[in-house]
C-alpha positions as CSV (number, residue, x, y, z in Angstrom):
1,X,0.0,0.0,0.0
2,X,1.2,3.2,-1.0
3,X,0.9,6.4,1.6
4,X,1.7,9.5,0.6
5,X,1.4,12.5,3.6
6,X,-0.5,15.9,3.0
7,X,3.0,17.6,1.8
8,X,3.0,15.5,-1.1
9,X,-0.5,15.7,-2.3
10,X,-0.2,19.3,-2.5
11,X,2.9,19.2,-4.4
12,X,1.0,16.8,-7.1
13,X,-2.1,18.7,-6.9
14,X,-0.2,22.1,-7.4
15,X,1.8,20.4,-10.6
16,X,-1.0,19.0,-12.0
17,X,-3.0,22.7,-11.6
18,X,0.1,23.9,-13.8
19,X,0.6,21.8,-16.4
20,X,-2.7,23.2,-18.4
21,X,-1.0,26.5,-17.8
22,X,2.4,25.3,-19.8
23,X,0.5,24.0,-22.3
24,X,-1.3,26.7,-22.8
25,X,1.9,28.8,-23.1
26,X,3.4,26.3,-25.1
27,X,0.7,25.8,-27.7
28,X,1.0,29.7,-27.8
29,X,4.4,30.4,-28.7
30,X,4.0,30.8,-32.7
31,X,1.3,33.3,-32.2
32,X,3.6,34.9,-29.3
33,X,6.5,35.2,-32.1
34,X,3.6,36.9,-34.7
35,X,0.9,38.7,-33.1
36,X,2.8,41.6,-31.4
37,X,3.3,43.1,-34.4
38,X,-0.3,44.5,-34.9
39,X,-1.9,46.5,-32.1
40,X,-5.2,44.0,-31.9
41,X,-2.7,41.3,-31.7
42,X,-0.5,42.6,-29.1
43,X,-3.8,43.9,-26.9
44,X,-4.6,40.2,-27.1
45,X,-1.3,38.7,-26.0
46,X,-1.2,41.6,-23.2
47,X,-4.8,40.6,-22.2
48,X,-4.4,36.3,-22.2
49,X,-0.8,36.8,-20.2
50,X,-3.0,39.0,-17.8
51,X,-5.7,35.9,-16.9
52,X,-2.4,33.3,-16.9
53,X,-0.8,35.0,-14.5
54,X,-3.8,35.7,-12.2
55,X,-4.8,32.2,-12.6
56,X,-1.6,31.2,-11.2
57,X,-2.1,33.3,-8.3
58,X,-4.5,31.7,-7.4
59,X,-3.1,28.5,-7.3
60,X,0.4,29.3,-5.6
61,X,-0.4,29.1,-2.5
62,X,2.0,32.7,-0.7
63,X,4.5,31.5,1.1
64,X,3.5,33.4,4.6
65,X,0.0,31.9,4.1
66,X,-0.7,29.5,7.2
């Protein structure tokens, strides 16, 4: 039987809460590379990186948080 303790469940929960993040970045990069070159393009990019990084806010827990 495999235990794991609390530490450890948060640690996979956290990294599985990221990885739809990186691939979400990931699956981005070619229209990272051609979008900021027009202005509705670059409000876009401006506007996603926005909600990724509040998303992951949310799911970092801070670090004096008890």
């Amino acid at each position: 039987m495999l235990v794991i303790n609390a530490t450890w469940q948060r640690v996979v929960l956290a990294a599985l809460l990221v990885m739809p993040v990186v691939a979400v970045i990931v699956l981005m990069t070619p229209a990272f590379l051609v979008l900021p070159f027009s202005t509705p393009g670059r409000e876009f990019i401006l506007k996603l990186l926005d909600k990724i990084t509040a998303w992951a806010r949310v799911i970092v827990p801070k670090a004096d948080a008890k």
